[in-house]
DOMARBA-197944 format. One record per residue (C-alpha): residue in one letter; x, y, z. Coordinates in steps of 0.05 Angstrom, whole numbers. Example, Ala and Ser with C-alpha at 12.3 -4.5 7.8 and 13.67 -1.06 7.14 Angstrom:
2
['A', [246, -90, 156]]
['S', [273, -21, 143]]
END
This chain:
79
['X', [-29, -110, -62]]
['X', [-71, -144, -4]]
['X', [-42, -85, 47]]
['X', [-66, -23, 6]]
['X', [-129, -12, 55]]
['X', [-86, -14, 119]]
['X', [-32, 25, 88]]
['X', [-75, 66, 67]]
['X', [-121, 71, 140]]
['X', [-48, 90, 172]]
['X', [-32, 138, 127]]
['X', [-97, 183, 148]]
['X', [-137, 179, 79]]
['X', [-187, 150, 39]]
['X', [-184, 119, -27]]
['X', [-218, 166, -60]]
['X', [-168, 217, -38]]
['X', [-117, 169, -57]]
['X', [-148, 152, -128]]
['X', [-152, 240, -137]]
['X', [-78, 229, -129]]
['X', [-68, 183, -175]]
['X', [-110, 216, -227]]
['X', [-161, 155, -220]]
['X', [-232, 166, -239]]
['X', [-272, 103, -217]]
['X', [-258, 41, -161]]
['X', [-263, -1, -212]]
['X', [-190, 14, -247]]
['X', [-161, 23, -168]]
['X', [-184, -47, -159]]
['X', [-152, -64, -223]]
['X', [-84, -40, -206]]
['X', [-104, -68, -135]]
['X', [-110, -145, -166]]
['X', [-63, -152, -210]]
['X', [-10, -79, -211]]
['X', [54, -79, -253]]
['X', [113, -67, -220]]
['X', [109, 15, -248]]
['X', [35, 23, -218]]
['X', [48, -5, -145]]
['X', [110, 30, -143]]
['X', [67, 94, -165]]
['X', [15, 78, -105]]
['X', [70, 58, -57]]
['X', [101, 138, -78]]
['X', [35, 175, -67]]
['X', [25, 137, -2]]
['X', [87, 161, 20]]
['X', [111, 87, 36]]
['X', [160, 29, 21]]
['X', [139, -14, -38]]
['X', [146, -74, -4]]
['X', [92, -47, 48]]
['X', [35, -55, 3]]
['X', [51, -134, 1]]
['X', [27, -194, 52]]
['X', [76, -235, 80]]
['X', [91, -298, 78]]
['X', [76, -339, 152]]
['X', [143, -332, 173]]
['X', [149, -264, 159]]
['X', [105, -199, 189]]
['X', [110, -127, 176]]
['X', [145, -89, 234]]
['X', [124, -15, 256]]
['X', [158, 31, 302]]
['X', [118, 62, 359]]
['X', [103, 112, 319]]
['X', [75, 78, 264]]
['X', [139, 86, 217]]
['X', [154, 22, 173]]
['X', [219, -17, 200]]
['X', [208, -75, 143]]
['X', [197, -141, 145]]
['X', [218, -187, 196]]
['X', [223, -259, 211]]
['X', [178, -280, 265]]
END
């Protein structure tokens, strides 16, 4: 989940606010769901954040994340 800061930046929190969501207790197991989350767990982050799933994921080259103008998630486009 290489997007989980910047999600996280434009949804107004912290991760430590985040992590209280989640019931998370240390960075260390964030950064563990972070590096290497199961489908269930990024779904679970993607929930609490209030955003799509697919958000929380780089793109490939040809491909970029597109926001509205007020900072709403459209998907992902093809540049």
């Amino acid at each position: 989940m290489n997007r989980l800061n910047a999600v996280i930046k434009s949804k107004g929190i912290t991760r430590k606010i985040l992590m209280k969501r989640l019931g998370i207790k240390d960075y260390s197991s964030l950064k563990s769901l972070e590096n290497n989350p199961t489908y269930n767990s990024a779904k679970r982050i993607a929930d609490e954040l209030g955003c799509e799933f697919h958000e929380l994921f780089d793109t490939s080259e040809a491909f970029y994340h597109s926001y509205d103008e007020k900072g709403e998630w459209q998907g992902i486009r093809r540049k």
